[in-house]
N, CA, C and O atoms as a Tripos MOL2 file, in Angstrom:
@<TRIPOS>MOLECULE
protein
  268   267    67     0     0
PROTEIN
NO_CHARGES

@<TRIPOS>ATOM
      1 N          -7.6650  -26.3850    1.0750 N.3       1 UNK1
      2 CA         -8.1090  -25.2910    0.2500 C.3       1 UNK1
      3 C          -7.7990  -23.9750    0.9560 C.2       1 UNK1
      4 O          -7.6380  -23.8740    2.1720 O.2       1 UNK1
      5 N          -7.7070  -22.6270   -0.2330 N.am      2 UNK2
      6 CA         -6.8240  -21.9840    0.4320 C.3       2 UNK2
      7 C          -8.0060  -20.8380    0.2670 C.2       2 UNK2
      8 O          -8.7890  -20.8240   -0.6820 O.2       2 UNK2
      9 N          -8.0020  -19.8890    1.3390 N.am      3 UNK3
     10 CA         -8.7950  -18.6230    1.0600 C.3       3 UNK3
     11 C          -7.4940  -17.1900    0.3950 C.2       3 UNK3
     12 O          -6.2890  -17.1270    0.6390 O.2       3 UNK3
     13 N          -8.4150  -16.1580   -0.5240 N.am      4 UNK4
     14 CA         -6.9280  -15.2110   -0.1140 C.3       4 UNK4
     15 C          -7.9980  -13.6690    0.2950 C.2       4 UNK4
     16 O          -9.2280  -13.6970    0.3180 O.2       4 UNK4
     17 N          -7.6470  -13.1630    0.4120 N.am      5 UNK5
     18 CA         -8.4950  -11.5960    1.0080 C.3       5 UNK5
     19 C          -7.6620  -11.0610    0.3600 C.2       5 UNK5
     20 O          -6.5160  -11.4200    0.0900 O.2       5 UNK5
     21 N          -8.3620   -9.9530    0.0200 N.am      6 UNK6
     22 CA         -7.7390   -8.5150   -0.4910 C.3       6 UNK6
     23 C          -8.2330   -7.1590   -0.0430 C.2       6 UNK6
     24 O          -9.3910   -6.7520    0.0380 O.2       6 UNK6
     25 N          -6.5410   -6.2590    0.3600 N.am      7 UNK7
     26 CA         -7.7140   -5.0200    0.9310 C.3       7 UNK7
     27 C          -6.9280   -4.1430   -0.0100 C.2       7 UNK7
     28 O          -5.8610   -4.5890   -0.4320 O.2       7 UNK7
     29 N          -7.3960   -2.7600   -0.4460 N.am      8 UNK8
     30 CA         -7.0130   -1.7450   -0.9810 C.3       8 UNK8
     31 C          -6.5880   -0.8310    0.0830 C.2       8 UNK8
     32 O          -7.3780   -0.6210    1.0040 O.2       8 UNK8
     33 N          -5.1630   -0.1230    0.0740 N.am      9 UNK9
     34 CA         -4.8910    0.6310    0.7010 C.3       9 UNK9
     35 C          -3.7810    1.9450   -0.5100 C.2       9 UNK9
     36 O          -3.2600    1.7920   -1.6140 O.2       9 UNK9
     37 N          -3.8580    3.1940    0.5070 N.am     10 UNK10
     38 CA         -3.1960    3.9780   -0.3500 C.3      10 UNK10
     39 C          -2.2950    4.5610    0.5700 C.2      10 UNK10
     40 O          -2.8040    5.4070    1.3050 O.2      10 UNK10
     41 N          -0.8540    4.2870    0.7540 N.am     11 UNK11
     42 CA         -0.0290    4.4000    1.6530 C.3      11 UNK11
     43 C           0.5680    6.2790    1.2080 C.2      11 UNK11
     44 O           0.7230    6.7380    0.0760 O.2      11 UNK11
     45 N           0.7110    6.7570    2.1030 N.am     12 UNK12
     46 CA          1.3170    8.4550    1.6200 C.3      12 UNK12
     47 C           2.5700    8.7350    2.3070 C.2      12 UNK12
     48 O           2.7440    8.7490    3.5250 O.2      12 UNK12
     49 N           3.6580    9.0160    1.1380 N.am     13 UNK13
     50 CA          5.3470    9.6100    1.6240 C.3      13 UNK13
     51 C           5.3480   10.9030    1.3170 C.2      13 UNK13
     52 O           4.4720   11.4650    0.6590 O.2      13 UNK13
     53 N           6.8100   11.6610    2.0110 N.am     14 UNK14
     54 CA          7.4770   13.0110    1.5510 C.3      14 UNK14
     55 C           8.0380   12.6950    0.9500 C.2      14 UNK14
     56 O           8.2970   13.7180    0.3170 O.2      14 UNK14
     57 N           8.8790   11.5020    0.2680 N.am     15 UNK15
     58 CA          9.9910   11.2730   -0.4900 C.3      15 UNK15
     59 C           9.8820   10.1250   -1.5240 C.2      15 UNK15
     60 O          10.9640    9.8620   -2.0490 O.2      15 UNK15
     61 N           8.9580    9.4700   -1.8900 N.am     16 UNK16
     62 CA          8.9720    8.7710   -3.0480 C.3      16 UNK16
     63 C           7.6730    7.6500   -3.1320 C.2      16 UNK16
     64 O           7.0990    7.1630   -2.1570 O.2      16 UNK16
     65 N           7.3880    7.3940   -4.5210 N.am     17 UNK17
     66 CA          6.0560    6.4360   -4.5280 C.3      17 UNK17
     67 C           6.7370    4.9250   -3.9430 C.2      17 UNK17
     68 O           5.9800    3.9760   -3.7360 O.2      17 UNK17
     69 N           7.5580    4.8600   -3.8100 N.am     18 UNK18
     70 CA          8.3150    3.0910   -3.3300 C.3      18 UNK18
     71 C           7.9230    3.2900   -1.7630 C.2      18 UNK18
     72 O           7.2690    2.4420   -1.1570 O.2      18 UNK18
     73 N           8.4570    4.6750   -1.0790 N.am     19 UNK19
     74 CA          8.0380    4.9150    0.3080 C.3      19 UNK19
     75 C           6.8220    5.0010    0.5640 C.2      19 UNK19
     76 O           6.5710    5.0910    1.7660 O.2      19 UNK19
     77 N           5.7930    5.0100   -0.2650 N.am     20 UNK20
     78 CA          4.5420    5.1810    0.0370 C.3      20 UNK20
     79 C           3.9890    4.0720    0.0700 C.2      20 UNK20
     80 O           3.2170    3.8460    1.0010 O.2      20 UNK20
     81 N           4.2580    2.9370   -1.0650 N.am     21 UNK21
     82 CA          4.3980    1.6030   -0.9720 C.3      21 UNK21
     83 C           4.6950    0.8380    0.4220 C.2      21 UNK21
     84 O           3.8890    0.0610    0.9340 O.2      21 UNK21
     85 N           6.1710    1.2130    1.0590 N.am     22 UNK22
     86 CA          6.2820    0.3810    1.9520 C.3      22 UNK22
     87 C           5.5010    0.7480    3.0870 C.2      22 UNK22
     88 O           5.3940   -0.1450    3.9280 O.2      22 UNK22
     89 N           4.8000    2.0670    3.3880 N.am     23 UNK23
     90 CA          4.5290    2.6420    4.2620 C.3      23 UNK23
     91 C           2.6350    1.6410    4.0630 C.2      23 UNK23
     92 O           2.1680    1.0590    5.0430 O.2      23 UNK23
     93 N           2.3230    1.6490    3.4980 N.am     24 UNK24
     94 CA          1.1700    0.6870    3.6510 C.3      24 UNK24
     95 C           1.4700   -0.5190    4.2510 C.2      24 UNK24
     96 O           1.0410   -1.0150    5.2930 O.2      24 UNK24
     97 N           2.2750   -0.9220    3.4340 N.am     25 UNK25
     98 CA          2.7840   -2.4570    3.3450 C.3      25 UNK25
     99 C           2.7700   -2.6110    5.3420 C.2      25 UNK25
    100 O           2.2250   -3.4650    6.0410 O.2      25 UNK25
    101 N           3.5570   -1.4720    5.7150 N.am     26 UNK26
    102 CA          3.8500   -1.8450    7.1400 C.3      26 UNK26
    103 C           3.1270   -1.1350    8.2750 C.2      26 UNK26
    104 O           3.5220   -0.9410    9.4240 O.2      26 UNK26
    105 N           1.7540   -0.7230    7.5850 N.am     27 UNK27
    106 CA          0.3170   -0.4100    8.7470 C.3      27 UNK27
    107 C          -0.2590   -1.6400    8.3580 C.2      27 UNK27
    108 O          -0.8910   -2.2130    9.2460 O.2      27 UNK27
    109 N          -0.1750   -2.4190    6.7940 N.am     28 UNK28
    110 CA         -0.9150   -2.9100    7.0860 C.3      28 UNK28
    111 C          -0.6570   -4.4970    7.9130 C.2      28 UNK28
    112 O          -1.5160   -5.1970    8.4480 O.2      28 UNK28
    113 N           0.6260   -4.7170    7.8110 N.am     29 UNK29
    114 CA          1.2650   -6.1040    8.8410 C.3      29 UNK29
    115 C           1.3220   -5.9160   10.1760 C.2      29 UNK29
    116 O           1.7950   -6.7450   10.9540 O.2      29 UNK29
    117 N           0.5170   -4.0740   10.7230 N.am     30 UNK30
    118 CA          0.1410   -3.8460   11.8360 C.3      30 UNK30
    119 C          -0.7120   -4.8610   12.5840 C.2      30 UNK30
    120 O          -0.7550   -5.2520   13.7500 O.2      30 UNK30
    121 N          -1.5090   -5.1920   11.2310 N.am     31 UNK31
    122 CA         -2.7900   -5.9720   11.7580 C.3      31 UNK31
    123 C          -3.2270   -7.3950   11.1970 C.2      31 UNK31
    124 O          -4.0570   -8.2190   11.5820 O.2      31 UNK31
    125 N          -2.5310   -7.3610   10.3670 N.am     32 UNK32
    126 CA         -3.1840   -8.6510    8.8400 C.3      32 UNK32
    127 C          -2.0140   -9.1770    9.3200 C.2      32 UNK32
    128 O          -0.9930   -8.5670    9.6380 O.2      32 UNK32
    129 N          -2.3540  -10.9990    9.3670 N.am     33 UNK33
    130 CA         -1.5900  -11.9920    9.6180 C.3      33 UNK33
    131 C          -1.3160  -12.8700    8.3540 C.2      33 UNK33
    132 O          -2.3660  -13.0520    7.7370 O.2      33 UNK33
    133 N          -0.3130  -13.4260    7.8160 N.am     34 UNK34
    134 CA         -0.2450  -13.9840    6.3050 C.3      34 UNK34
    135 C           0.0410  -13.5790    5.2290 C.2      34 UNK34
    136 O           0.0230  -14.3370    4.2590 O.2      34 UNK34
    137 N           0.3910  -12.2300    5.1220 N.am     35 UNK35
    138 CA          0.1640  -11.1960    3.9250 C.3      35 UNK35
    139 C           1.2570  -11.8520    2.8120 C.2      35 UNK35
    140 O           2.4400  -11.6600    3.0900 O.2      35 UNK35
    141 N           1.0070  -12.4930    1.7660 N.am     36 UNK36
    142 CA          1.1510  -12.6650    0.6390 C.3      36 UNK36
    143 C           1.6650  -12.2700   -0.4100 C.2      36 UNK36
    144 O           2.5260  -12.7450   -1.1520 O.2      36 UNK36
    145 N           0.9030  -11.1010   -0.4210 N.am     37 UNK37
    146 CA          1.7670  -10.3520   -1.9230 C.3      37 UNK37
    147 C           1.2380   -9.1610   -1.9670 C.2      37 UNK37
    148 O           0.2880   -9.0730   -1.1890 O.2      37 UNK37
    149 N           1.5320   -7.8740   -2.7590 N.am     38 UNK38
    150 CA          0.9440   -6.6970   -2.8780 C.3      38 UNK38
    151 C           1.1000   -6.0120   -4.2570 C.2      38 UNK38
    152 O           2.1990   -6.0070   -4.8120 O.2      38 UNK38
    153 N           0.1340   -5.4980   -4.7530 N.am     39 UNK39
    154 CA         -0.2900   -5.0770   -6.1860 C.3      39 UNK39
    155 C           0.0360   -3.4610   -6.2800 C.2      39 UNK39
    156 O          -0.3480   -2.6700   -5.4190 O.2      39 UNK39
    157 N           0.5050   -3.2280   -6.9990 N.am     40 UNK40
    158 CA          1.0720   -1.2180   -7.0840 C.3      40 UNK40
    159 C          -0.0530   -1.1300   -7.5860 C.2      40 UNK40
    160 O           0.0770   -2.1190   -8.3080 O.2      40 UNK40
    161 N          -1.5320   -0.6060   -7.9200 N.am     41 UNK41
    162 CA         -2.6050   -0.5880   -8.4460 C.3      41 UNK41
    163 C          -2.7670    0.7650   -9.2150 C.2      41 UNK41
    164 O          -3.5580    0.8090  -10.1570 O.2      41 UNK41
    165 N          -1.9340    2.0440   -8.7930 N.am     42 UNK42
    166 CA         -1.6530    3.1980   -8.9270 C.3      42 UNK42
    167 C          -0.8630    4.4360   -8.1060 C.2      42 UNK42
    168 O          -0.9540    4.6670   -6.9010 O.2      42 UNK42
    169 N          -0.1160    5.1150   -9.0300 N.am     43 UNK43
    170 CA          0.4290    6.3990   -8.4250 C.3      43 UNK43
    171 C          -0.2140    7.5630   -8.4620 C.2      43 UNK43
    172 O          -0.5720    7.9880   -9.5610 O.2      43 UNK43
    173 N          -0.4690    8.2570   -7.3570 N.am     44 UNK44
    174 CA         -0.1730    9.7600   -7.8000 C.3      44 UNK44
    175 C           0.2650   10.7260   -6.8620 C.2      44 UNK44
    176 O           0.3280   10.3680   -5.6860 O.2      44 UNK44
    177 N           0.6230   12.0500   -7.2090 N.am     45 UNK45
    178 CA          1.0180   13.0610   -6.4810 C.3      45 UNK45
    179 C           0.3930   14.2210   -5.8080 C.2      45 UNK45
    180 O          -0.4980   14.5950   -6.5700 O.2      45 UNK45
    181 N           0.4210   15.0990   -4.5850 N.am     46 UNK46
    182 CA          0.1130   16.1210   -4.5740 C.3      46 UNK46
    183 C           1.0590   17.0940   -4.9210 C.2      46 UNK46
    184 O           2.2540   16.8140   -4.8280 O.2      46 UNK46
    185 N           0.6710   18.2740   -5.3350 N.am     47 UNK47
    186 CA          1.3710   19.4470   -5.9450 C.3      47 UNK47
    187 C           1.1170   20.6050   -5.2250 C.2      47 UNK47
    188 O          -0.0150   20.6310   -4.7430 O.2      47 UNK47
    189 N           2.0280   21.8660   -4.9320 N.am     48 UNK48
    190 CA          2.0710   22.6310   -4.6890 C.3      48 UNK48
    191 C           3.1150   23.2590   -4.7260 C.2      48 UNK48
    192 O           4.1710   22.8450   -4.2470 O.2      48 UNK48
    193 N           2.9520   24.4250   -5.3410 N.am     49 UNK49
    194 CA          3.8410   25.3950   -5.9900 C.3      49 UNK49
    195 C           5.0080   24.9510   -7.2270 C.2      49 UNK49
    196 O           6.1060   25.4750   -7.4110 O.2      49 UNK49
    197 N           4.3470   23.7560   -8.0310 N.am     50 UNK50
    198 CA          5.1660   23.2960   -9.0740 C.3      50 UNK50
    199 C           5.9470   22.2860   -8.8400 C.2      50 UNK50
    200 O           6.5720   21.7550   -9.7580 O.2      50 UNK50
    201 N           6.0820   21.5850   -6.7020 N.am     51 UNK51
    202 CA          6.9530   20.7760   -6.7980 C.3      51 UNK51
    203 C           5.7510   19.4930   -6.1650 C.2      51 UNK51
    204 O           4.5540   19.7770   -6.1440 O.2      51 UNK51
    205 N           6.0280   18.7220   -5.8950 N.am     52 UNK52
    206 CA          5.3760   17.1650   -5.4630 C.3      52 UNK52
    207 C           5.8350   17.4900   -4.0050 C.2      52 UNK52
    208 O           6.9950   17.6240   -3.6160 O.2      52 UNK52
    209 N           4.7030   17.5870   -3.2970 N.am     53 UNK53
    210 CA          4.8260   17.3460   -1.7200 C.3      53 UNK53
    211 C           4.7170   16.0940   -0.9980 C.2      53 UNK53
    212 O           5.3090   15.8470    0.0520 O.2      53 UNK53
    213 N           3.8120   15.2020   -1.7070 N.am     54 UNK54
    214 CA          3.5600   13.8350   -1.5730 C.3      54 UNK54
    215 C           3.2600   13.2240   -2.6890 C.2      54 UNK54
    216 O           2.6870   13.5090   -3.7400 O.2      54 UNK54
    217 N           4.0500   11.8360   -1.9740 N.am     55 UNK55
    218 CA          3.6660   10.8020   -2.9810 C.3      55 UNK55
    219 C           2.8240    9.8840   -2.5820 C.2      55 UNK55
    220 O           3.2000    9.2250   -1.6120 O.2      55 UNK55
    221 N           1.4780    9.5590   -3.1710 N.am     56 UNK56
    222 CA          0.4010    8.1420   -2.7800 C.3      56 UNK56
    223 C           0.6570    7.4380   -3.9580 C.2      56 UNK56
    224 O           0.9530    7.6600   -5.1320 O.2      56 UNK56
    225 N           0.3960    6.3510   -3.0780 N.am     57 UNK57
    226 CA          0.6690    4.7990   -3.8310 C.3      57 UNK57
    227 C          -0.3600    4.0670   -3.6160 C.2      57 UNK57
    228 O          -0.5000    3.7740   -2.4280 O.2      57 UNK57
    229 N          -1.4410    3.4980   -4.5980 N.am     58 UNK58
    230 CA         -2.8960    2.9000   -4.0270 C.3      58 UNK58
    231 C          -1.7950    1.1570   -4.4470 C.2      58 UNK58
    232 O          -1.2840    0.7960   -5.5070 O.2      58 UNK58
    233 N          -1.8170    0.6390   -3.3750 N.am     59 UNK59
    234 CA         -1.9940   -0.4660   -3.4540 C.3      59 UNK59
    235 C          -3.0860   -1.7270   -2.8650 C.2      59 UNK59
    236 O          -3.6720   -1.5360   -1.7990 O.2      59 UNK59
    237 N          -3.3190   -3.1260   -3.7180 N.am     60 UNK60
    238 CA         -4.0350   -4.4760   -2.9740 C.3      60 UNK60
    239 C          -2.6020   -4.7980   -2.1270 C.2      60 UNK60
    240 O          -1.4210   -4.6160   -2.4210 O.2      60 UNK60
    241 N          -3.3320   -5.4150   -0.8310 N.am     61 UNK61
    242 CA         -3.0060   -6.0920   -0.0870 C.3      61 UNK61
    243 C          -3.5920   -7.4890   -0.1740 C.2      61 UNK61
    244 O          -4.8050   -7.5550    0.0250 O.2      61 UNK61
    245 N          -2.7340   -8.9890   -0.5230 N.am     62 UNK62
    246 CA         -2.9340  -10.3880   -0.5950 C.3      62 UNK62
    247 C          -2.9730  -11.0540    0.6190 C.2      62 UNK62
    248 O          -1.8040  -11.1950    0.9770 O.2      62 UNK62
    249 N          -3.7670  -11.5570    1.4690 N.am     63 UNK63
    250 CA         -3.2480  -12.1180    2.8120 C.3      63 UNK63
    251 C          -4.5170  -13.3370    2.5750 C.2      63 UNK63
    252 O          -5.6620  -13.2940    2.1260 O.2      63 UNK63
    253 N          -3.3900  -14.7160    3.2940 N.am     64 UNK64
    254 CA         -4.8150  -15.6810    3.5960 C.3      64 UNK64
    255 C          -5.3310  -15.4900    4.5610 C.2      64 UNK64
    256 O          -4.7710  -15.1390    5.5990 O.2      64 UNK64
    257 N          -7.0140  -15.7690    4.3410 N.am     65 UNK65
    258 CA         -7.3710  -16.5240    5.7880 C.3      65 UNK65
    259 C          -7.2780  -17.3840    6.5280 C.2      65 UNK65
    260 O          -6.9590  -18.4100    5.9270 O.2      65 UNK65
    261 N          -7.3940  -17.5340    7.6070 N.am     66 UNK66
    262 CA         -6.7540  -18.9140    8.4330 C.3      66 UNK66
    263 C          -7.8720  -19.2190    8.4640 C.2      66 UNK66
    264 O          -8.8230  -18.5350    8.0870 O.2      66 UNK66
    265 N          -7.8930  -20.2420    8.8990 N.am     67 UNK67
    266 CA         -9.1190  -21.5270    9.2610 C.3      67 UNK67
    267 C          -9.1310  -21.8680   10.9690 C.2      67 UNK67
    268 O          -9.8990  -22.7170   11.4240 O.2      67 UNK67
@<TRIPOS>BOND
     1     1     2 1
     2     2     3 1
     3     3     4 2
     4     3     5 am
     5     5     6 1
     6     6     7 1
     7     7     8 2
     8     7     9 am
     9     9    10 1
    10    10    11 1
    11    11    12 2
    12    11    13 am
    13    13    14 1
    14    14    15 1
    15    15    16 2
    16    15    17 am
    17    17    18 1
    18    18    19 1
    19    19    20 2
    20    19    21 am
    21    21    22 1
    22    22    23 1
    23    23    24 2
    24    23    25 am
    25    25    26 1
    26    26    27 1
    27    27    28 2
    28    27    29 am
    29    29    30 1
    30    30    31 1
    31    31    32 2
    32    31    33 am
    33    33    34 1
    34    34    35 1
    35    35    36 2
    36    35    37 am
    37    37    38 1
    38    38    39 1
    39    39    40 2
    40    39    41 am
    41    41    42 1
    42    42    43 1
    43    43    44 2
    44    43    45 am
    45    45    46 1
    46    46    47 1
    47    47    48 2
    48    47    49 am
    49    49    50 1
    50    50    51 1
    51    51    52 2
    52    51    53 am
    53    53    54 1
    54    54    55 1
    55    55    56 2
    56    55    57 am
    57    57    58 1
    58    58    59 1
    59    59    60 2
    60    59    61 am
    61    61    62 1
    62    62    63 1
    63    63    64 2
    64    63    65 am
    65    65    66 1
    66    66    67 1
    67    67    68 2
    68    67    69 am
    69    69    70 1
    70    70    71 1
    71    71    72 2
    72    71    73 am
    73    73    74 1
    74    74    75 1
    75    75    76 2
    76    75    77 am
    77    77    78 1
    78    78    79 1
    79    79    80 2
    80    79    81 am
    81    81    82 1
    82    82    83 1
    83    83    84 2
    84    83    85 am
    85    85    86 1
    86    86    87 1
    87    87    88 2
    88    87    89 am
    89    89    90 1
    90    90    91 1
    91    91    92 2
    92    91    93 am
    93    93    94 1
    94    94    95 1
    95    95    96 2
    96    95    97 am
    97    97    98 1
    98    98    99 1
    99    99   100 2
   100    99   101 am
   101   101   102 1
   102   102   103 1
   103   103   104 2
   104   103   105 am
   105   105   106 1
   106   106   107 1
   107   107   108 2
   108   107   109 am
   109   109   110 1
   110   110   111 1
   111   111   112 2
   112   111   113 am
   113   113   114 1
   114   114   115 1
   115   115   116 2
   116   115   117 am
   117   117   118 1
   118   118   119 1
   119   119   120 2
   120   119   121 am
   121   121   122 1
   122   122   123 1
   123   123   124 2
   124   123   125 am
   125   125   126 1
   126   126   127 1
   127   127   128 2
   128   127   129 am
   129   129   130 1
   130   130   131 1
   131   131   132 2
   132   131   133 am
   133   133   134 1
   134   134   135 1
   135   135   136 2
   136   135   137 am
   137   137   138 1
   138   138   139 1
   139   139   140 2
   140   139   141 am
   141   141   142 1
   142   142   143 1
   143   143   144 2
   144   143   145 am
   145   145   146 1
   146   146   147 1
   147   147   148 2
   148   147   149 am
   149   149   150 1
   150   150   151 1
   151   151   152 2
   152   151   153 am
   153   153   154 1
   154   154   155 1
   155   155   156 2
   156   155   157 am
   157   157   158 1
   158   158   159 1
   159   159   160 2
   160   159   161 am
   161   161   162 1
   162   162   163 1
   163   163   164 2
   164   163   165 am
   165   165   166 1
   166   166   167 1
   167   167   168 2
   168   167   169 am
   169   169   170 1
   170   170   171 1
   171   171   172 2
   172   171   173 am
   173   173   174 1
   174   174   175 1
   175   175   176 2
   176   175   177 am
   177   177   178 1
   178   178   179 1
   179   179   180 2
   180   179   181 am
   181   181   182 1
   182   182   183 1
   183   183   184 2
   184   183   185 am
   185   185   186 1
   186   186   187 1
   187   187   188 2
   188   187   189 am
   189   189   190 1
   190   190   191 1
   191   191   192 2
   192   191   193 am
   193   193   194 1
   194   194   195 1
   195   195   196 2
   196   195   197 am
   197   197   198 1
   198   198   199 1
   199   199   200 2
   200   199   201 am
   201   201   202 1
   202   202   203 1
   203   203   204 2
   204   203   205 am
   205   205   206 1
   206   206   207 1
   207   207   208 2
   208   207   209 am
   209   209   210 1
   210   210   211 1
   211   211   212 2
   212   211   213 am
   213   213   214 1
   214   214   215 1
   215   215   216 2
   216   215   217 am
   217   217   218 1
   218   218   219 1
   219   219   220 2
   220   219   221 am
   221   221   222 1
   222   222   223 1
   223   223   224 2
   224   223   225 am
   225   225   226 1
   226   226   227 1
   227   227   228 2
   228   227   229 am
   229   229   230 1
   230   230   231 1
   231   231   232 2
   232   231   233 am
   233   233   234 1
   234   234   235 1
   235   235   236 2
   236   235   237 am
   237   237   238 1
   238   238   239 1
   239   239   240 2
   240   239   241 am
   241   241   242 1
   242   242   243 1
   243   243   244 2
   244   243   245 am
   245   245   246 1
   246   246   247 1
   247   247   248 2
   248   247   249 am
   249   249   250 1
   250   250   251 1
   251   251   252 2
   252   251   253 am
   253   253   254 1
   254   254   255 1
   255   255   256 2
   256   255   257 am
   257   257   258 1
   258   258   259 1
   259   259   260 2
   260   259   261 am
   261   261   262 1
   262   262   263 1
   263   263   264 2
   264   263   265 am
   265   265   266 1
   266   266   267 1
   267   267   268 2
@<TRIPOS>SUBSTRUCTURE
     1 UNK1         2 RESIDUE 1 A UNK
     2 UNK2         6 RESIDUE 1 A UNK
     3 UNK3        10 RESIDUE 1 A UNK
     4 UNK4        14 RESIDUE 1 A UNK
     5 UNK5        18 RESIDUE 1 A UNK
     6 UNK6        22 RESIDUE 1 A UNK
     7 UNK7        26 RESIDUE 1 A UNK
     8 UNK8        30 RESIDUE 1 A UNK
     9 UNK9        34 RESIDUE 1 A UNK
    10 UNK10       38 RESIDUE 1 A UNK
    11 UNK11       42 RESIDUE 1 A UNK
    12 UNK12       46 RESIDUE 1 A UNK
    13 UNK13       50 RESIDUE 1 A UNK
    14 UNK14       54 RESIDUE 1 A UNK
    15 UNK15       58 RESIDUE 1 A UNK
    16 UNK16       62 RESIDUE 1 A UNK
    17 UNK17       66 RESIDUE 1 A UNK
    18 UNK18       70 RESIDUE 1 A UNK
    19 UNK19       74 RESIDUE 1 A UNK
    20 UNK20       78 RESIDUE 1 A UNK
    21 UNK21       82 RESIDUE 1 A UNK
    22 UNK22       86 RESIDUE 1 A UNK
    23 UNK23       90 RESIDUE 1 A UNK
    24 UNK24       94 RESIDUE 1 A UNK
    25 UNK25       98 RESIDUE 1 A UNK
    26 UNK26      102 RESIDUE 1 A UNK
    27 UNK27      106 RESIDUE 1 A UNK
    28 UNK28      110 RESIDUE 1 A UNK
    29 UNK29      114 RESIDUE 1 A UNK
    30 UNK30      118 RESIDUE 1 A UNK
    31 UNK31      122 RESIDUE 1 A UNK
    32 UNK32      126 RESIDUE 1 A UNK
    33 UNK33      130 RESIDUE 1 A UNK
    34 UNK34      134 RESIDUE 1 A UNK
    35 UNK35      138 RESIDUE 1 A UNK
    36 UNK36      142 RESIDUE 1 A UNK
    37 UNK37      146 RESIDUE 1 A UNK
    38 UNK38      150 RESIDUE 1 A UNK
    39 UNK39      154 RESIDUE 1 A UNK
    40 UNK40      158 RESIDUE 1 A UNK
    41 UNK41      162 RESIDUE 1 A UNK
    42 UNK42      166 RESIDUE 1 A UNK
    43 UNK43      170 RESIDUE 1 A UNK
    44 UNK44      174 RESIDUE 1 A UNK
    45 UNK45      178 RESIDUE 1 A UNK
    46 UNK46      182 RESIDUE 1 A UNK
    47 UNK47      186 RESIDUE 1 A UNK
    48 UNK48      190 RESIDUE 1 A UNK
    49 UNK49      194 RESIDUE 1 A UNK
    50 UNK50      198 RESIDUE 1 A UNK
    51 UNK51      202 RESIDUE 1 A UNK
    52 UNK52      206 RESIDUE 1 A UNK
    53 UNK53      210 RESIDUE 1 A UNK
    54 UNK54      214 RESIDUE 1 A UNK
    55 UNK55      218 RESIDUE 1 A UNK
    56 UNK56      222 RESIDUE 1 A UNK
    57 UNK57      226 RESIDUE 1 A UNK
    58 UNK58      230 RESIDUE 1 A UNK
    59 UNK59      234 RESIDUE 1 A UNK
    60 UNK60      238 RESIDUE 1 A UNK
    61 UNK61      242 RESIDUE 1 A UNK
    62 UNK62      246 RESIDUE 1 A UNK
    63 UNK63      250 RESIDUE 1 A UNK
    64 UNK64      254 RESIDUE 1 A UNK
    65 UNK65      258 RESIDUE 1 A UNK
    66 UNK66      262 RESIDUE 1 A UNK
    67 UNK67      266 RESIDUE 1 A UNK
């Protein structure tokens, strides 16, 4: 039998919501052993002066637990 964990993270780029994506993805295999799969859960941007300075990406993180 299998366990799975899930964590919410919101990864932040200068250059695109996919980079903000991977940029979680790879703090969070900093630490989490097993990681599984990952959920885009939402986008959004900061703004200033009419252009997008950053992009956040809230994603789940899938990882099992070991036994």
């Amino acid at each position: 039998m299998a366990v799975i964990k899930t964590i919410d993270l919101v990864g932040v780029s200068n250059e695109s919501w996919r980079d903000a994506a991977s940029q979680a993805l790879a703090d969070a295999s900093k630490t989490l052993r097993g990681i599984q799969g990952m959920d885009v859960l939402e986008t959004s941007a900061v703004v200033a002066n009419n252009e997008i300075t950053e992009y956040h990406t809230h994603v789940r993180i899938k990882f099992r637990i070991e036994r």
